[in-house]
RODO-2510 file (C-alpha; in nm, 4 decimals, decimal comma):
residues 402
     n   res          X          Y          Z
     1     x    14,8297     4,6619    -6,5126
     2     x    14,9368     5,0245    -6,4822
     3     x    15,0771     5,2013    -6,2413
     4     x    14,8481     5,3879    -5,9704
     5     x    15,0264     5,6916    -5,9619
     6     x    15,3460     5,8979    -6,0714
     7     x    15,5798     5,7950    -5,8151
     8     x    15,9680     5,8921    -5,6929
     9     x    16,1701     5,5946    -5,6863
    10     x    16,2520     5,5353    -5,2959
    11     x    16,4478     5,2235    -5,1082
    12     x    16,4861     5,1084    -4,7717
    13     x    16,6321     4,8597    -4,5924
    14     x    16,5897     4,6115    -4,3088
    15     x    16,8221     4,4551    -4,0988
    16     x    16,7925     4,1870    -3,8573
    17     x    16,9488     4,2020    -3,4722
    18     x    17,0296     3,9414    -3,1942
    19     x    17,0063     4,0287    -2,8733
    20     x    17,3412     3,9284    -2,7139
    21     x    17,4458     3,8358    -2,3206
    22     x    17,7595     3,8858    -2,2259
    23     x    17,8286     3,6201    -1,9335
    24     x    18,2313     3,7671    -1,8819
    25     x    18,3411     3,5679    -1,5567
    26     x    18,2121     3,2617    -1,7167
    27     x    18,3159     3,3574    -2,0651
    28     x    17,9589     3,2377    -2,2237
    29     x    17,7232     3,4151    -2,4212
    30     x    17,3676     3,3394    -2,4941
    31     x    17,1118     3,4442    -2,6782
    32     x    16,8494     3,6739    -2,4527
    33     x    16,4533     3,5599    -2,5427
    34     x    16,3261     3,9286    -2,4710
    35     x    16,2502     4,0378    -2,7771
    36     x    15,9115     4,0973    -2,7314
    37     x    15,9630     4,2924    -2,4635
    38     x    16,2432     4,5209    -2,6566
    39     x    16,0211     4,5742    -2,9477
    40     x    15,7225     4,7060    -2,7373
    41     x    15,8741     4,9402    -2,5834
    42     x    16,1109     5,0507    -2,9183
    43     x    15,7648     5,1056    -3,0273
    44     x    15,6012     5,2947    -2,7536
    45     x    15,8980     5,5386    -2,7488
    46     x    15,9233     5,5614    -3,1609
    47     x    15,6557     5,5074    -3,3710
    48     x    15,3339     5,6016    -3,1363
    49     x    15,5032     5,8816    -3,0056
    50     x    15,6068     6,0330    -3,3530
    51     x    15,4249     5,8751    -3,6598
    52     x    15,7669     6,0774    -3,8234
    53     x    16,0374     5,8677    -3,5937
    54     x    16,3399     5,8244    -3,8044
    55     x    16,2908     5,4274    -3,7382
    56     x    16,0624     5,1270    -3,7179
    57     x    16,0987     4,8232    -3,5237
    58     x    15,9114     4,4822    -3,6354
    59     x    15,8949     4,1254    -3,4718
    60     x    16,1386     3,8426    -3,6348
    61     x    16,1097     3,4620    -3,5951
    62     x    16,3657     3,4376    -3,3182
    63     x    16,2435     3,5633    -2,9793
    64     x    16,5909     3,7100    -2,9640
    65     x    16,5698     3,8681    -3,2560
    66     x    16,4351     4,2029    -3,4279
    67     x    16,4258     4,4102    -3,7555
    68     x    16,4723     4,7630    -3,7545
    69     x    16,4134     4,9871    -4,0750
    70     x    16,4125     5,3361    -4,1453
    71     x    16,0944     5,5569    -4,0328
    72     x    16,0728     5,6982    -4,3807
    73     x    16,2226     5,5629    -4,7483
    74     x    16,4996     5,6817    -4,8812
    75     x    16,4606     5,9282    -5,1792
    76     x    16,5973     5,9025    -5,5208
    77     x    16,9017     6,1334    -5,5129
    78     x    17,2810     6,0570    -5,5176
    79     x    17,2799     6,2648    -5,1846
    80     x    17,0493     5,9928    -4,9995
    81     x    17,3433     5,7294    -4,9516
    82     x    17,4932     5,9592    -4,7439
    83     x    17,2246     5,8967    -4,4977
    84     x    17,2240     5,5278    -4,4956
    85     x    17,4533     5,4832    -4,2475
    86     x    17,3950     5,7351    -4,0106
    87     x    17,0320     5,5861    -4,0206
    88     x    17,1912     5,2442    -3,8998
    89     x    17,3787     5,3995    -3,6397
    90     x    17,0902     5,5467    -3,5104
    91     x    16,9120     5,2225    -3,4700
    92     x    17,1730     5,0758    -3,3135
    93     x    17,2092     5,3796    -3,0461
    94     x    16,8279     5,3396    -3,0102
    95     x    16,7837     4,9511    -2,9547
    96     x    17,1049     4,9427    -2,7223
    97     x    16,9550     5,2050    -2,5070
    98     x    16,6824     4,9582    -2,3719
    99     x    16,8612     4,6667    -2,3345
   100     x    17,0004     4,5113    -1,9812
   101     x    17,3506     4,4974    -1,8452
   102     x    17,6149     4,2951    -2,0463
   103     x    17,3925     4,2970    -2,3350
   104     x    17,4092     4,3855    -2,6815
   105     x    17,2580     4,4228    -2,9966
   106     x    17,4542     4,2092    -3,2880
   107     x    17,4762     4,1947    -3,6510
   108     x    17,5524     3,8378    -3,7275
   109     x    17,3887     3,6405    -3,9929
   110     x    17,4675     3,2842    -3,7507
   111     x    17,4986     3,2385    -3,3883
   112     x    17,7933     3,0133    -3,3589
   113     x    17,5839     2,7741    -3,0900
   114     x    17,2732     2,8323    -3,1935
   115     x    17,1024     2,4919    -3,1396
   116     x    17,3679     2,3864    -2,8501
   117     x    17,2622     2,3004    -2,4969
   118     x    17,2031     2,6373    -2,2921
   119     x    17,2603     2,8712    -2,5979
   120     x    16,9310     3,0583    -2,4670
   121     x    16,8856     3,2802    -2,1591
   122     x    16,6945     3,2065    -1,9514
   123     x    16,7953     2,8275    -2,0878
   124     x    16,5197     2,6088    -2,2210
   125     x    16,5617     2,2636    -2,2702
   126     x    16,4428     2,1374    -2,6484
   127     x    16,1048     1,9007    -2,6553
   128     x    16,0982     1,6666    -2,9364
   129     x    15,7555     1,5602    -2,8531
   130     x    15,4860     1,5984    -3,1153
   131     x    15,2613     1,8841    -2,9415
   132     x    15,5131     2,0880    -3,0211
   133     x    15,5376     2,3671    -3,3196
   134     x    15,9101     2,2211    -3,4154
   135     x    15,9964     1,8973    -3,2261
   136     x    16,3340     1,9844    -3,2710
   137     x    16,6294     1,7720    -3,0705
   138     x    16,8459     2,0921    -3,0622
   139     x    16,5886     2,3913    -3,0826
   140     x    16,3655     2,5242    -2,7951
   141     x    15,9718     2,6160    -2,8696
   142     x    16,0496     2,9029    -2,6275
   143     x    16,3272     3,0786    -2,8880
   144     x    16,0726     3,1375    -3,1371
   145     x    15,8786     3,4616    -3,1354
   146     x    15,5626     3,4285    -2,9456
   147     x    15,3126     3,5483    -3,2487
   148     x    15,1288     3,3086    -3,3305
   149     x    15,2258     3,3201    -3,6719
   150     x    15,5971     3,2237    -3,6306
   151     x    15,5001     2,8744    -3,3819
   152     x    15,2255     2,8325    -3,6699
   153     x    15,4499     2,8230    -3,9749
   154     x    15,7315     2,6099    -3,8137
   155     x    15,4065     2,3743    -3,7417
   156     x    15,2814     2,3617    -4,0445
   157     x    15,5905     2,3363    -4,2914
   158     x    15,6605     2,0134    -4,0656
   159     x    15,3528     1,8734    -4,1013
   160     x    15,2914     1,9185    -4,4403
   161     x    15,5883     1,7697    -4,5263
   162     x    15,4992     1,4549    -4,3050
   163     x    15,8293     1,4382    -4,1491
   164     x    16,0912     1,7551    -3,9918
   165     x    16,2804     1,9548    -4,1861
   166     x    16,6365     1,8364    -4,2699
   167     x    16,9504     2,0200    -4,2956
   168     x    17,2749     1,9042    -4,3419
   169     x    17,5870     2,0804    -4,3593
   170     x    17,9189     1,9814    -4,4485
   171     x    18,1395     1,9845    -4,1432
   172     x    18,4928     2,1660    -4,1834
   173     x    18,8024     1,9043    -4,1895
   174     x    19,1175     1,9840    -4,0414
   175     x    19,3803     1,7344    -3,8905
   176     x    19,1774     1,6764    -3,5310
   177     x    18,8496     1,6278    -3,7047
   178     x    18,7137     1,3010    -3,6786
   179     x    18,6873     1,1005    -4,0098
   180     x    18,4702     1,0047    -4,1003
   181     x    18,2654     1,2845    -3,8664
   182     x    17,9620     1,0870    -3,7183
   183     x    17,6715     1,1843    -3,5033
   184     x    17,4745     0,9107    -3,3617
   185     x    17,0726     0,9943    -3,2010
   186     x    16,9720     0,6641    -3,0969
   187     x    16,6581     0,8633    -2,9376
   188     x    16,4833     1,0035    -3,2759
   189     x    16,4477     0,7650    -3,5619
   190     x    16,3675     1,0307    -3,8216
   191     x    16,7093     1,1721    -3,6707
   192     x    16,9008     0,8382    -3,7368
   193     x    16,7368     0,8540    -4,1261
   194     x    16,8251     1,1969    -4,1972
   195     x    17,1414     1,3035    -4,0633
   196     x    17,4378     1,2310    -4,3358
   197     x    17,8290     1,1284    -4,2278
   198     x    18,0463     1,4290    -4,2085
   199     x    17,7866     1,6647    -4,2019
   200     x    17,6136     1,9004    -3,9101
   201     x    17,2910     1,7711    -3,8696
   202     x    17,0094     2,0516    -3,8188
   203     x    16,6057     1,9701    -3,8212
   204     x    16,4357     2,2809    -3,7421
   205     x    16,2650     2,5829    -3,8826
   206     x    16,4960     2,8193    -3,6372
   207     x    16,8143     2,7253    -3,7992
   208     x    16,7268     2,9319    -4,1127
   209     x    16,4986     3,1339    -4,0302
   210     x    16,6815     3,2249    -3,6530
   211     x    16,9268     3,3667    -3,8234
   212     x    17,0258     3,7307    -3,9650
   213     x    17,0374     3,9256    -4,2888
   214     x    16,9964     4,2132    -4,4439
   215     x    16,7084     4,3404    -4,7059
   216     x    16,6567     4,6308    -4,9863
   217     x    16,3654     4,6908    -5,1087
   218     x    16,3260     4,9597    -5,4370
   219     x    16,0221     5,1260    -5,5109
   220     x    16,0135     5,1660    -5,9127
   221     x    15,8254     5,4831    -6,1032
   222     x    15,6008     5,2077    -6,3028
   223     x    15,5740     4,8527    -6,3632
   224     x    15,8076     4,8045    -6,6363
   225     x    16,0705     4,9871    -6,4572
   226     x    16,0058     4,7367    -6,1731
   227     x    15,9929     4,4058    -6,4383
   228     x    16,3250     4,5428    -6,5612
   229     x    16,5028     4,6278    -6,2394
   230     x    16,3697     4,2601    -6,1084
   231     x    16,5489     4,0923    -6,3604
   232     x    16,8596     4,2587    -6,3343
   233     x    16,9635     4,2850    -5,9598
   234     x    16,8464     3,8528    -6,0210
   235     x    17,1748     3,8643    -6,2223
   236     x    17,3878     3,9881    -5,9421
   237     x    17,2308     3,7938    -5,6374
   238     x    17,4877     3,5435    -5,6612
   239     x    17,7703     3,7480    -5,6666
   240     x    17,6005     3,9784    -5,3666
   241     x    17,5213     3,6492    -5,1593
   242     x    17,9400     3,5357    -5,2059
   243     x    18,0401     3,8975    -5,1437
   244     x    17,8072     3,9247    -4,7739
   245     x    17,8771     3,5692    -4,7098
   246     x    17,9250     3,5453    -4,3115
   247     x    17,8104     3,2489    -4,1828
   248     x    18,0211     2,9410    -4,1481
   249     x    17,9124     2,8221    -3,7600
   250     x    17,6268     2,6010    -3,7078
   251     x    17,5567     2,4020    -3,4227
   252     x    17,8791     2,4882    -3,2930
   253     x    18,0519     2,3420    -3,5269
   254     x    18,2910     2,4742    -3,7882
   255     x    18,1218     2,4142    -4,1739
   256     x    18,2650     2,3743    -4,4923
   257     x    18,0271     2,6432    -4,6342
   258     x    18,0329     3,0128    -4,5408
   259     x    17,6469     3,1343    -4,6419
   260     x    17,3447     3,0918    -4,4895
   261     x    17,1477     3,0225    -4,7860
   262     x    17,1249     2,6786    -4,8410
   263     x    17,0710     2,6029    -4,4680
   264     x    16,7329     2,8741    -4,4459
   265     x    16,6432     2,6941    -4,7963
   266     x    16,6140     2,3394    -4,6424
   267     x    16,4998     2,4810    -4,3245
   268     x    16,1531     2,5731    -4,4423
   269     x    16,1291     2,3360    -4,7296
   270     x    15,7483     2,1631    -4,7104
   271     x    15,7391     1,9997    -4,9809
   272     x    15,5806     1,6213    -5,0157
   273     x    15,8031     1,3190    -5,0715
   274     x    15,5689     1,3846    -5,4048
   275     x    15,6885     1,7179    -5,4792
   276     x    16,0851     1,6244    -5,4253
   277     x    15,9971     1,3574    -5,7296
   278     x    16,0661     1,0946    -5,4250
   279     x    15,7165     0,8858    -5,5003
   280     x    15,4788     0,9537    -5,7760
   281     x    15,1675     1,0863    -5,7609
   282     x    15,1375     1,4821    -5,7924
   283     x    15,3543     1,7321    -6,0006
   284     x    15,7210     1,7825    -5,8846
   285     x    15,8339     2,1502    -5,7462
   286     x    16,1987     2,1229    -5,7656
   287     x    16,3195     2,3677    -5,5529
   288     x    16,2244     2,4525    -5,1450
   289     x    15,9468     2,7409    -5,1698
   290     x    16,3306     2,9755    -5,0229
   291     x    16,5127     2,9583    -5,3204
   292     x    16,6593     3,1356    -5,6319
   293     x    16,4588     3,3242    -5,8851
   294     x    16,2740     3,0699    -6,1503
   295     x    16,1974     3,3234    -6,4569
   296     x    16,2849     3,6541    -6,5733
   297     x    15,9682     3,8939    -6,6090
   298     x    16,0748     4,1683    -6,8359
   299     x    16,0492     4,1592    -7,2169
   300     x    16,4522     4,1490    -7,2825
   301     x    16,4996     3,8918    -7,0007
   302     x    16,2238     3,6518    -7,1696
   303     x    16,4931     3,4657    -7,4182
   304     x    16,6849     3,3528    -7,0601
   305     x    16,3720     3,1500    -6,9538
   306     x    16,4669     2,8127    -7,0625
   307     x    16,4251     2,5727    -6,7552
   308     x    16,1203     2,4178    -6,7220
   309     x    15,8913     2,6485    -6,4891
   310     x    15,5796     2,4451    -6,2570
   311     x    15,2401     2,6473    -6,2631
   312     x    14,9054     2,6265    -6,1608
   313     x    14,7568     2,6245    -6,4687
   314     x    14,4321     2,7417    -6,3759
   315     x    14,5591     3,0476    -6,2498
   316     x    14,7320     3,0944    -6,5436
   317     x    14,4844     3,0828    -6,7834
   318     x    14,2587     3,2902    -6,5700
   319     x    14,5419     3,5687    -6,5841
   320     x    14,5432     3,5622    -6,9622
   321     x    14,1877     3,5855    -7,0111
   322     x    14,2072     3,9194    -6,8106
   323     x    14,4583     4,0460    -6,9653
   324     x    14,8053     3,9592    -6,7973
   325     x    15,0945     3,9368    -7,0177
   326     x    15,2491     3,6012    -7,0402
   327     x    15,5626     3,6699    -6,8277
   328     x    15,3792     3,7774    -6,5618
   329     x    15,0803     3,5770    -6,5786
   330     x    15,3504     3,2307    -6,5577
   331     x    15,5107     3,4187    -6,2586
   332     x    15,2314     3,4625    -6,0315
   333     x    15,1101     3,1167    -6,1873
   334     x    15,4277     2,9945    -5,9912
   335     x    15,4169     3,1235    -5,6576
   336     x    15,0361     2,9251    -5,6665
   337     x    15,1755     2,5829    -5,6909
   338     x    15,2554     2,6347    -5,3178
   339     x    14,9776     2,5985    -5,0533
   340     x    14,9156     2,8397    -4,7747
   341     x    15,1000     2,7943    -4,4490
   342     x    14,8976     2,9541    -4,2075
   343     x    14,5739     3,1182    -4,2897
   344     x    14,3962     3,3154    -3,9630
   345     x    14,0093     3,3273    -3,9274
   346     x    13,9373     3,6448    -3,9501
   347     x    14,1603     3,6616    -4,2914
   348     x    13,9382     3,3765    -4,4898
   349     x    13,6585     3,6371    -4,6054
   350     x    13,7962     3,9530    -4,7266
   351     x    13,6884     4,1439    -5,0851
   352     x    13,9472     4,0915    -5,3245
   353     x    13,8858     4,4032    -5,4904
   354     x    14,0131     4,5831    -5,1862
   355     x    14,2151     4,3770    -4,9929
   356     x    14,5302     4,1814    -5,0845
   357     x    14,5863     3,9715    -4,8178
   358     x    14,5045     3,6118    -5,0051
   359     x    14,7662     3,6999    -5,2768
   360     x    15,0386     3,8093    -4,9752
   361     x    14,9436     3,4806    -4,8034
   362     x    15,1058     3,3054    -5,0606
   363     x    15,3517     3,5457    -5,2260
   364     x    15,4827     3,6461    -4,8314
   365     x    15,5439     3,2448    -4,8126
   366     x    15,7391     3,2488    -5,1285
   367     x    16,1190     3,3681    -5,0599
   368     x    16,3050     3,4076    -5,3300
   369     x    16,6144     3,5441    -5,4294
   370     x    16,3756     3,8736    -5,5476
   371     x    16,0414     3,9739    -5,4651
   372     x    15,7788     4,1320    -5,7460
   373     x    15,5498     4,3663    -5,5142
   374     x    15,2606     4,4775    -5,6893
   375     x    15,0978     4,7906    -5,5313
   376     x    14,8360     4,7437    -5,2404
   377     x    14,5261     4,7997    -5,3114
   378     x    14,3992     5,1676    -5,2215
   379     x    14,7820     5,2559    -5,1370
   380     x    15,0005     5,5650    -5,3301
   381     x    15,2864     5,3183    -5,2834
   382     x    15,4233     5,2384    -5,6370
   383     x    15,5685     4,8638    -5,7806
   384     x    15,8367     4,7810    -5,6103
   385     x    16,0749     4,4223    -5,5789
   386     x    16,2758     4,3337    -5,2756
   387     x    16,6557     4,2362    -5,3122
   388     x    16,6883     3,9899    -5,0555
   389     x    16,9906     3,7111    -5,0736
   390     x    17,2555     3,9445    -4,8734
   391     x    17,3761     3,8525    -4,5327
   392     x    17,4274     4,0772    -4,2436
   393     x    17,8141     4,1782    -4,1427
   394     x    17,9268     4,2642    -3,8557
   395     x    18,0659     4,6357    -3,8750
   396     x    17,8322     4,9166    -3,9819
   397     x    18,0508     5,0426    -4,2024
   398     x    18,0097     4,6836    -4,4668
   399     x    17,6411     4,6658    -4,3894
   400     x    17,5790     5,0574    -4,5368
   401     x    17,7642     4,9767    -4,8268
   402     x    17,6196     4,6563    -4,9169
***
């Protein structure tokens, strides 16, 4: 694998909004499900106006929600940084422009009641009934994005699984706290199994994914540079994730953790009671498909692989016999021990040689700490990875320095 073409390292970022109400006489705030609605017409006064528009404006899973990125990457100079955050405040002047009265655009990774009665406006009641894409007790069909793609995954990750998500999170003890702290949902069965005492019991898709963060992707000047710059921001996500941590409210309830990590982890987590090593029959995958990093891909980071890595050995062998270095080969070998979650019909015939939407099927289902992006096919853009374990603060000032 070589690179295409002599390229200028660039960056960008992305960062995620909620759209906010502001209920003042009643002193309540919801979350407003117009995001559709916001993003269309971001984009018919942006990007199809001016293909040059200083931002973009994409869908997210929340129907409250949207990402906003710059119109163009970043360049490679010192002198760029200074533009970061004048960039951010100029999405933020943008968005806020088309939104109603008491409403407002918000960086926050959580929404303190997300998943509480009414925390949507207009309100929607949840519908724990199987026809469903989440059957969540707590978590409205209506609050996720109305692509198809969105009510597909939360569909699918549930029923591959056989059984909803779980998520439990430590609930924050202080003198007026129950103990022990015990919720009780006579109603759901698969509630009464899963939920844990002293924890705040979650079961959807939109308690991980519904919430915020922020994203930065680099675009290297070949594929070593990328390999080696991979392996070393994997070293730091840690640190980055405690450093942006912002998110100890869930379900209205004060936690005992302050990072959203663990909670978007278990929230899309589809694996078989197989896979979590809870019966035997198939190969275990020990972590949820949104996770850490599993192996280092550079030449100086290969002595640090020593935990046990699951592949699809087919695929591996395949990539050796044409000529894919072992660290790379295992790597992609890796991502394929996952299965597709949502495959559309007009995607299922496409030439390979041209198109890489099979590979991005899987590796765009596969969110890890880092992303490896290979170039697209037919594309001058260069190898780039994706630095993705930050959450999103509050003040513009923190986010443009993180």
């Amino acid at each position: 694998m070589v690179n295409p073409s002599p390229v200028q390292a660039n960056s960008d970022h992305r960062v995620e909004y909620m759209l906010v109400s502001f209920d003042h006489e009643n002193r309540k705030v919801q979350l407003v499900l117009s995001g559709e609605d916001v993003l269309e017409t971001l984009q018919e006064k942006g990007e199809r106006t001016n293909p040059n528009h200083p931002t973009l404006w994409r869908p997210e899973y929340g129907s409250y929600m949207i990402e906003g990125t710059p119109g163009q990457p970043y360049g490679g100079t010192m002198s760029e940084f200074n533009t970061v955050e004048d960039n951010m405040r100029k999405r933020r002047k943008e968005a806020t422009s088309v939104l109603g009265e008491n409403q407002a655009l918000c960086t926050i990774t959580s929404f303190p009641r997300l998943g509480c009665p009414g925390f949507t406006l207009p309100e929607h009641n949840p519908n724990p009934e199987e026809g469903g894409a989440s059957k969540s007790l707590f978590f409205p069909d209506e609050a996720i994005n109305k692509h198809p793609r969105f009510a597909t995954l939360t569909r699918n990750i549930r029923h591959r699984r056989g059984e909803k998500v779980v998520i439990n999170v430590p609930i924050f003890k202080d003198k007026n706290t129950p103990s022990p702290f015990v919720e009780t949902f006579p109603e759901d069965e698969e509630a009464a199994r899963a939920s844990k005492p002293d924890h705040i019991y979650m079961d959807a898709m939109g308690f991980g994914m519904g919430n915020c963060c922020l994203q930065v992707t680099f675009q290297a000047c070949s594929i070593c540079e990328a390999r080696y710059l991979y392996d070393q921001l994997a070293t730091i996500c840690p640190i980055v994730m405690a450093l942006s941590a912002a998110s100890p409210f869930y379900r209205g309830y004060v936690s005992d953790i302050d990072c959203r990590w663990g909670v978007i982890s278990a929230s899309v987590d589809d694996r078989t009671r197989e896979e979590r090593g809870l019966e035997k029959n198939r190969f275990r995958i020990s972590k949820s498909r949104y996770d850490s990093i599993d192996s280092y891909l550079s030449k100086c980071g290969e002595k640090y692989n020593d935990i046990d890595l699951t592949i699809d050995k087919e695929i591996y062998e395949q990539l050796l016999r044409e000529g894919i270095d072992h660290l790379l080969a295992q790597h992609v070998a890796h991502l394929f021990i996952r299965d597709p979650l949502t495959l559309f019909e007009e995607k299922i015939h496409l030439d390979d040689a041209n198109e890489s939407d099979h590979f991005e099927n899987i590796q765009s289902t596969n969110w890890q700490t880092m992303r490896f992006k290979p170039p697209p096919p037919n594309s001058d853009i260069g190898w780039r990875v994706e630095f993705r374990p930050m959450e999103v603060r509050h003040m513009l000032r923190l986010r443009s320095s993180l």
